[in-house]
C-alpha positions, 0 to 999 in steps of 0.5 A: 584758764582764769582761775586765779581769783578763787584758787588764792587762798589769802589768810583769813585771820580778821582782826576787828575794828568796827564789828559788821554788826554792833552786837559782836565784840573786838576779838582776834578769831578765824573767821571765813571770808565771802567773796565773789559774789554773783546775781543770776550766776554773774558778776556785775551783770547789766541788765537782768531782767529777772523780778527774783534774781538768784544770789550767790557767793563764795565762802574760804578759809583757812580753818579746816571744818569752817561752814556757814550757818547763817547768812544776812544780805542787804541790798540798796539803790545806793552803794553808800547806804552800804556802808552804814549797813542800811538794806532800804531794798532788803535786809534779810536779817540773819537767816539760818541757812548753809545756803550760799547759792541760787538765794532768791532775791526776796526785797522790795519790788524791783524797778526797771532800768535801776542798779541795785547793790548789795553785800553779805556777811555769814555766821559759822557754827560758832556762831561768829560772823564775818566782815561783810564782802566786797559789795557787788551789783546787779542792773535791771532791764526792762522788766515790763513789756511796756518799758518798750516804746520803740517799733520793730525796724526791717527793710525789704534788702537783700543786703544787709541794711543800714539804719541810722538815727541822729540826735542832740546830747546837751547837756551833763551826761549821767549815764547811757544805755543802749537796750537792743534787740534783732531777730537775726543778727544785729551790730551797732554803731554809736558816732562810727565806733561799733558798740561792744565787742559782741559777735553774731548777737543776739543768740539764736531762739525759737524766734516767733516764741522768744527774741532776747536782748542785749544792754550796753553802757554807751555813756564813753562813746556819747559827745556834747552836740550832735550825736548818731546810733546806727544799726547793721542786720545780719539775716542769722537763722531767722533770715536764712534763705540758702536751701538746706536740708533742714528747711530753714529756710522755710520754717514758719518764722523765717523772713527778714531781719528785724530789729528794735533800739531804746537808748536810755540817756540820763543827765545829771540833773535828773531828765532823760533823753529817749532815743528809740526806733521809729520811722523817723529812722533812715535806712541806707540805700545798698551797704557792702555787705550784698549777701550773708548767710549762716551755711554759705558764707557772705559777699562783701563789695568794698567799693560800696562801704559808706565809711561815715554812715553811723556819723552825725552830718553824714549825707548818704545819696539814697536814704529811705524809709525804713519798714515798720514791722510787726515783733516776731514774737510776743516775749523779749528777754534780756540775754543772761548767756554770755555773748559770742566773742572773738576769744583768740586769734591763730597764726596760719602755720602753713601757706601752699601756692597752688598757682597765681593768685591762688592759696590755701593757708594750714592754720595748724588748729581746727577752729570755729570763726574766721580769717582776718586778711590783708589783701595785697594786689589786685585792682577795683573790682576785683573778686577775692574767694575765701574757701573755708574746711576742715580738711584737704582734698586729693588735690591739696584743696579745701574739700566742701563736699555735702549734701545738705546744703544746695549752695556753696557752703563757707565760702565769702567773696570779697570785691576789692576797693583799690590797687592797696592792700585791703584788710577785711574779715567777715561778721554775719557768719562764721565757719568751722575749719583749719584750712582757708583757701584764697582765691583771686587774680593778681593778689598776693599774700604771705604767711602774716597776711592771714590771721585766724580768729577764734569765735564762739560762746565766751563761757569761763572755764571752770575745770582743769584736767592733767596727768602722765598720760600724753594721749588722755591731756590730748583727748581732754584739751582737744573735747575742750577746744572742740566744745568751744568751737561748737557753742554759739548760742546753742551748742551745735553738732558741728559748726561746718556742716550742720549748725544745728542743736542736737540734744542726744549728743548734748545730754550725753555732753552734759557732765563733760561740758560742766566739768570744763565750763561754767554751763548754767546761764548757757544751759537755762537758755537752751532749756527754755528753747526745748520748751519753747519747741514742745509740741502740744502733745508734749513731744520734744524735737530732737533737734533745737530749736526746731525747724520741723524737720525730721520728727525722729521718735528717739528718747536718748535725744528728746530726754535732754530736757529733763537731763540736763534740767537735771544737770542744771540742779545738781551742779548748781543747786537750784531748784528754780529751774525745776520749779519753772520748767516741771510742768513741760518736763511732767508733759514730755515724760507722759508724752512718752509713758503713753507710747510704751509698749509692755513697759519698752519704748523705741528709737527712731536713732540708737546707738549713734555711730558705732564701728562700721556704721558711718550712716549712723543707726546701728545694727541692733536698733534702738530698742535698749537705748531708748528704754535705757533712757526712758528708766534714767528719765523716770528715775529723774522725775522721780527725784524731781518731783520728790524734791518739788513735793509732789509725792504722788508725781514721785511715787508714780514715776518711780514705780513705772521707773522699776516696771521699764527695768523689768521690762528690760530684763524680760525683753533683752536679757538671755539668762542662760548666756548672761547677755543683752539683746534686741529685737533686731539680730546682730550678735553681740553688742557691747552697748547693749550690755554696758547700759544695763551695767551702768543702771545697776538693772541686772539682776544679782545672779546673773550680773557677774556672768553678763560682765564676763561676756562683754570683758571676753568680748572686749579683750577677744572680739575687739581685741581691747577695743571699744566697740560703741557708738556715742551712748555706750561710749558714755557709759562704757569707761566709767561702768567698767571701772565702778565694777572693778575692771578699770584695768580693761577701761584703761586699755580702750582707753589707750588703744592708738588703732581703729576704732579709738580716739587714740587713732585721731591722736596719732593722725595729728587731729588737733580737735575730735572728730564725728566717725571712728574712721579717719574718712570722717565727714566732720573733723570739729565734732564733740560727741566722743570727748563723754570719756572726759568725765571719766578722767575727772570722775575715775581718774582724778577721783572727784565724784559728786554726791548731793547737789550742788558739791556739798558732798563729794567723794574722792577716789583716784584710780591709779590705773595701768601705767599712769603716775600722775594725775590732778584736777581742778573744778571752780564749783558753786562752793568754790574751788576743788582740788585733787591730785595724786602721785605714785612710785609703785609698790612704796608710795601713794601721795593724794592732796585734797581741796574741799571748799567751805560748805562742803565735805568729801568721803575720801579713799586713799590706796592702802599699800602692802604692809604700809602705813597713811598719814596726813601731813606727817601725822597717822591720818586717824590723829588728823583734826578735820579727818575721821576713819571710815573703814577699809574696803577693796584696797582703800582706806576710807576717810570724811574730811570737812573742808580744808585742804589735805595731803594724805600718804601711802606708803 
């Protein structure tokens, strides 16, 4: 985890020569630090496209109670002017502001194709000010659609196409940009080097909507004289031909791979060479590449590789024209979510010879990507089968059985050049597995012939979770690989199997997701899918993007929009995406406010996956469920609109918010028995009861008799166990523990029998799996790893309260038998850090971390007859710390920001 940069906290005594600002005066003082600057949530990014970029910093110090009061921002088209404090761009002067975050760039019209940079400095509530930051950058894209003069390029191949373009480079170069763009996948070639290290790019859209982006710096990869740019399309979703289930192949944008180029270059005296795409272009005749597909695999035929194809000279024997094409879509956009990479590599751990020629490779990991192999034996000609799955069959093979798909699912073929060894992996596909099974007569490999790469979204990684438990660490690195496994543009539900976007699983994930990984560029992306998939009605498909199958009605998925809207705000603190996307989420909720019947909605889907019901639909329906979240999305709207202004909008959601809670209890709640049902009977159901809990609906003089049934039916039916699918399992952990039965939550937490993620554990999975039953289909699938923001949350005790971790409280549950426990989140403020140690009965030791522009409540456990300093000292007498009160066993503090080390005892 690189957190390195913010978790060093240097001393911040400053001792000033030449004062920022000619007003302040030479003085020894602390003084806060800003650093780690960000435009558009990155550092350095090259080529927004954004005409009010959002800015961004980090503040520290080693004084405890820093907190900024005022900022002022300069911004230049010339790094130097910096230096004498010139904003030609923008100077926002001092504004009054705690404000370091999603900071609307409000300079100057900004230019295409132009580096801007710019640097700040901060007052504190003394009023003295900061030296200036380190400066910083942001390059623009294109902003217009005009700045595009090139054509969309296509070919009518089968294979995957070739285009090639050569040009002159005489004179001193300055810069060079590549801006590109594909519908499917694209990789390209300057002079026979490949451009960038992406993979499987550019990410997957509502193609006919939206297309996006990338830039490049080429300007090291250019020659004086003759130079080439080639281009390899991959057909991704837009080109998918393997019938499927889904019908991706037939959705109404589906054709074949498209792509348009500009390279920019610009020479030092101040002219520009243009090279874009148009049907002076040359397309190859057939590359190797004969087939590829996201869902089957590819077909790879060595002898056909053209080695020198992206050179200058280079003479195919067939070149064509190219087919200029219309874009797929009216709207290009530069892609601000970071790229999918190979991020690791995997030493296979086990290699089994089922017979000549014939293997099957343990990796020893559930990954997303694919192999490198080198191919030893066998002649030219020669057809090598790669066979890739997440688990063996009775026969020690890979077992691919499905049936959504109506071809062979990841499975590449390769046919050998030569008698030599051949290295070669794949690039227009990727597989979730552990085992590869390599097939071909008279090859022979070793355990070192195959090396497994590790292929998925390459988000930062903003969270760390650790403590004496073994099975919780399990669960929290295993949610976190299998989260990683499963993002590729857009998080998908499995990457074996499906490959799709499924929005009940990933709003359940949101919290877990942020917690671990910097989600905010990945999750405004896929917010604009949702919209871009929004039905006129103003419908939400559960699945995205969208292919138009399967019109599920099921408000626990179709919600995502607004939740992780949401999600996006009160992590981030940015109120822009509410601003953007508030009239679509206004036609989603009214979409659903008009099917409401007496103030309950209905789901199509439910409680996903419970105990015994492996088809997925749970006995009971979807009635609570969606009702549940239709309240959770009004209470949201609520707070949405109240913070846009628009109180009418605000009040009317809030009322209908109290109307579904009536309607819940008037509908679903047995008084008498103090239980929660559905239209459907099926007995008792620990969902159905769990989420009224978890929304604080239950009426006050029944609340405690509906608790003591769903604890009896925990501890004597389920015998301790949880007995939920993926929406109670969100909710049930963190519920149980707020209402005082932690005790209860940490045994289902701890169980190693069926149904439990500790039983996966216990099966040696290395990553979460989709049923509670070791048959499952999917061993790569993350929609149980939700238990993970209770460690954070209830374990560790980091709980946010106001947007963007300005507040936050902090209580740890020492919880059965745990000693330990510490987390770390790099938030928008900075870095948070919590740990806690106990011996039981003499001792409680909790440090706390809380970065400038924030303060925390904080609970320290109050021992029998004991005492709580803070650093040595009775923590009343702390600087920075000022007594609350005692409440159910804790003592209650607020800190300022600073770091902590309180003591029970």
């Amino acid at each position: 985890m690189n957190l390195n940069h913010r978790l060093s906290f240097t001393t911040t005594w400053l001792v000033y020569g030449t004062s920022p600002c000619s007003h302040i005066r030479e003085e020894a003082i602390p003084m806060i630090k800003v650093s780690s600057l960000t435009t558009e949530y990155a550092m350095n990014p090259l080529g927004t496209d954004k005409s009010n970029p959002r800015l961004g910093w980090i503040n520290e110090s080693m004084q405890r109670g820093q907190r900024q009061t005022a900022y002022r921002i300069l911004v230049s088209a010339i790094a130097q002017n910096l230096d004498s404090e010139i904003g030609e761009v923008w100077d926002s002067g001092k504004c009054a502001s705690d404000r370091c975050v999603s900071i609307d760039y409000s300079g100057e019209k900004l230019q295409s194709a132009t580096r801007y940079y710019w640097k700040v400095c901060v007052w504190d509530e003394k009023d003295r000010i900061s030296t200036w930051s380190p400066i910083a950058w942001w390059e623009t894209g294109f902003l217009h659609t005009e700045d595009w003069s090139g054509v969309w390029l296509s070919s009518d191949s089968e294979h995957a196409p070739l285009f090639r373009s050569e040009f002159q480079v005489d004179k001193l170069l300055k810069q060079a940009r590549l801006y590109i763009s594909a519908a499917g996948y694209c990789e390209a070639y300057l002079n026979g080097s490949k451009v960038g290290d992406y993979k499987l790019e550019p990410a997957f859209t509502v193609y006919n909507k939206r297309n996006l982006y990338h830039v490049y710096d080429v300007g090291a990869q250019l020659v004086a004289g003759k130079n080439c740019v080639g281009v390899e399309l991959g057909r991704g979703f837009y080109g998918l031909q393997t019938p499927n289930v889904w019908n991706w192949h037939r959705v109404k944008w589906n054709d074949n791979p498209r792509f348009i180029a500009q390279l920019v270059i610009q020479y030092i005296d101040g002219t520009v060479l243009l090279v874009k795409t148009d049907d002076r272009w040359e397309l190859i005749g057939e590359g190797p590449t004969i087939s590829d597909s996201i869902f089957a695999g590819e077909q790879y035929d060595a002898r056909k590789c053209r080695t020198n194809w992206s050179k200058a000279g280079f003479n195919a024997a067939e070149t064509i024209k190219p087919k200029v094409v219309p874009a797929p879509s009216r709207r290009l956009e530069t892609q601000s979510m970071p790229p999918i990479r190979v991020v690791g590599q995997v030493d296979a751990a086990k290699m089994t010879v089922l017979g000549e020629g014939h293997y099957v490779f343990d990796m020893g990991d559930t990954i997303a990507g694919w192999v490198e192999t080198n191919i030893q034996g066998g002649g030219s000609g020669q057809s090598v089968s790669f066979i890739y799955g997440e688990k063996l069959d009775e026969t020690g093979r890979v077992d691919n059985r499905q049936t959504a798909i109506e071809a062979e699912i990841q499975t590449d073929h390769y046919i050998k050049s030569s008698e030599r060894a051949e290295k070669w992996e794949p690039k227009f596909s990727y597989k979730g597995f552990r085992y590869v099974e390599i097939i071909g007569q008279g090859i022979r490999l070793s355990l070192s012939d195959v090396v497994g790469k590790r292929v998925h979204t390459d988000l930062r990684s903003t969270g760390h979770f650790q403590c004496s438990n073994i099975l919780f660490n399990w669960i929290h690195e295993a949610t976190r690989k299998t989260l990683l496994n499963n993002f590729h543009g857009i998080i998908t539900d499995t990457p074996k199997y499906e490959k799709n976007g499924w929005l009940g699983d990933a709003q359940l994930i949101a919290e877990t997701a942020a917690f671990q990984f910097d989600m905010a560029l990945f999750w405004e992306k896929w917010l604009i899918d949702m919209r871009d998939s929004q039905r006129d009605d103003g419908y939400i498909p559960v699945m995205i993007p969208d292919s138009g199958w399967g019109d599920f009605h099921a408000p626990e998925w179709s919600s995502a929009y607004v939740l992780i809207a949401w999600r996006l705000y009160w992590y981030y603190d940015d109120v822009q995406v509410l601003r953007e996307h508030y009239g679509n989420l206004k036609r989603y909720v009214e979409y659903e406010i008009a099917l409401l019947d007496r103030g309950m909605s209905s789901s199509d889907l439910g409680d996903w996956l419970a105990p015994g019901y492996p088809e997925g639909r749970s006995p009971e329906g979807g009635q609570l469920t969606s009702s549940f979240h239709l309240h959770l999305v009004l209470r949201t709207m609520t707070d949405i609109a109240g913070i846009l202004g628009f109180s009418m909008d605000s009040e009317r959601y809030g009322k209908l918010a109290e109307e579904t809670a009536e309607a819940i209890n008037r509908d679903c709640l047995d008084l008498e028995n103090g239980l929660y049902y559905t239209n459907k009977a099926t007995g008792y159901r620990q969902t159905s009861n769990i989420l009224p809990l978890a929304l604080s609906v239950v009426p006050s003089n029944v609340e405690r008799v509906v608790e003591n049934c769903l604890l009896h039916d925990i501890e004597r039916r389920s015998n301790g166990h949880a007995d939920v699918g993926i929406i109670g399992h969100k909710y049930f952990y963190p519920t149980l523990t707020r209402l005082g039965y932690g005790e209860a939550a940490y045994r289902a937490a701890t169980q190693l029998t069926y149904p439990s993620i500790g039983l996966w554990f216990q099966q040696e999975a290395t990553a979460l799996w989709e049923y509670w039953d070791v048959n499952t289909r999917s061993r790569n699938h993350y929609m149980f790893g939700t238990i993970v923001q209770w460690f954070y949350e209830y374990i560790a005790g980091i709980r946010q309260t106001a947007a963007g971790w300005s507040e936050m409280e902090v209580k740890p549950y020492p919880l059965g038998d745990l000693t330990s426990a510490e987390a770390t989140l790099d938030t928008v403020k900075g870095i948070i850090h919590v740990a806690w140690t106990r011996t039981v009965d003499i001792s409680f030791k909790l440090t706390v971390h809380v970065p400038v522009q924030s303060r925390a409540r904080v609970h320290v456990p109050v021992l029998p007859a004991g005492q709580i300093t803070e650093n040595g000292l009775p923590a009343d007498q702390a600087s920075g710390i000022r007594y609350i009160k005692d409440e159910n066993g804790y003592r209650v503090y607020e800190i300022e920001a600073g770091r902590y080390a309180f003591a029970s005892r």
